[in-house]
C-alpha positions in Angstrom: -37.3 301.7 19.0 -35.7 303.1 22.4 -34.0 300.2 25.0 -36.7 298.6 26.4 -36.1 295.1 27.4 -39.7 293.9 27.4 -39.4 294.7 23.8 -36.7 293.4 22.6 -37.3 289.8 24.4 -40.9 290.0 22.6 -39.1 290.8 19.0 -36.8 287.8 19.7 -39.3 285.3 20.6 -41.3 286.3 17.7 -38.6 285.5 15.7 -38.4 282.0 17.5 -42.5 281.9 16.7 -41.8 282.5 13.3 -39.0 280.0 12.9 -41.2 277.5 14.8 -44.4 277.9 12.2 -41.9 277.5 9.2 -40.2 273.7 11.0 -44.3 273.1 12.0 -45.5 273.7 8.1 -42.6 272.9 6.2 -41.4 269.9 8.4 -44.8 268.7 9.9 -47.5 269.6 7.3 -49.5 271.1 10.1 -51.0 274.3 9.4 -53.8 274.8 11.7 -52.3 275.2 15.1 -49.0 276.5 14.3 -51.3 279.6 12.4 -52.7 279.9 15.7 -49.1 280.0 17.3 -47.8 282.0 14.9 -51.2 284.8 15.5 -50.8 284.7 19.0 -46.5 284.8 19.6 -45.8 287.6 16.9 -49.0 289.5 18.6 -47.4 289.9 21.9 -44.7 292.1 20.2 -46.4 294.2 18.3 -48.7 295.0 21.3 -45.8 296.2 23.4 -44.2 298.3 20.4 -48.4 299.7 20.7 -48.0 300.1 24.3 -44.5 302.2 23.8 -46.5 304.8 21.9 -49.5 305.0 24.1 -50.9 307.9 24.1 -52.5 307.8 27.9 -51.9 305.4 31.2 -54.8 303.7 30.3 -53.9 303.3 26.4 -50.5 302.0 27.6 -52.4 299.3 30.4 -55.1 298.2 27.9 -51.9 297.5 25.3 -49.9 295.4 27.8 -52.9 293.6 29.0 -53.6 292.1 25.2 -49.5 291.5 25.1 -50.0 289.7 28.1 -53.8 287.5 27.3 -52.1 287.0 23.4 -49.0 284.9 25.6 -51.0 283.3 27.6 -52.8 282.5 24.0 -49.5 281.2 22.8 -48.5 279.1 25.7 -51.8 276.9 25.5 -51.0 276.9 21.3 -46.9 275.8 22.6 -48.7 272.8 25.2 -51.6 271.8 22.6 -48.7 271.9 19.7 -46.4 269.8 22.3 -49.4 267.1 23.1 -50.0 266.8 20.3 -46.6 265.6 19.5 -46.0 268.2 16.7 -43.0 269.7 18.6 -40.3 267.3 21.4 -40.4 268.2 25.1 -36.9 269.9 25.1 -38.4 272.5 22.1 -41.5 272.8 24.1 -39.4 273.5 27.3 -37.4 275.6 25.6 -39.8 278.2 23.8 -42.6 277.6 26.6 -39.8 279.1 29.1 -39.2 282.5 27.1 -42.7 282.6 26.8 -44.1 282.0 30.7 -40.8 284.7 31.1 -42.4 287.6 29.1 -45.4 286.8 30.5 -44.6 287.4 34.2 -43.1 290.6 32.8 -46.1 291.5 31.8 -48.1 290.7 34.5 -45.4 292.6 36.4 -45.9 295.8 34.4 -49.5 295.4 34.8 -49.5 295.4 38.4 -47.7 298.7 38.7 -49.8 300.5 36.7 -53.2 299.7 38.2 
């Protein structure tokens, strides 16, 4: 994939998603909500590496805009997971961060291609 820095910081935090689900079922025995997390964080990725091969302006916008609804997805998953004491407050922070990050990105990219 070319150097796109959206990107990559997707890729990485899905990796941090992934990590996340394996502690959650491994450690936790929850399996429900970390699914949901694990759906919603690796989605926002895969979206973007969509967006990247968009064939129109509009293919590319309706591609960033489901990146950018499946992150807000994952940061109510991140606060409900955190609540619900399944994950500490300096994980939560932590993740919840790189997440409201690539979100504004998002919302960024959006805006300029209205």
């Amino acid at each position: 994939m070319k150097n796109n820095v959206t990107y990559d910081k997707a890729y990485k935090f899905a990796i941090r998603v992934v990590k996340a689900y394996k502690y959650l079922v491994e450690e936790k025995r929850e399996f429900v909500l970390s699914k949901q997390l694990l759906k919603s964080g690796t989605s926002i990725g895969a979206n973007i590496a969509e967006a990247n091969g968009a064939i129109s302006k509009a293919d590319f916008s309706a591609k960033i805009s489901i990146a950018y609804k499946e992150c807000l997805k994952t940061k109510y998953w991140l606060s409900l997971l955190k609540d619900t004491g399944y994950i500490d407050i300096k994980s939560f922070d932590s993740i919840y961060q790189d997440a409201d990050e690539i979100g504004k990105i998002l919302f960024s990219i959006l805006k300029k291609t209205e």
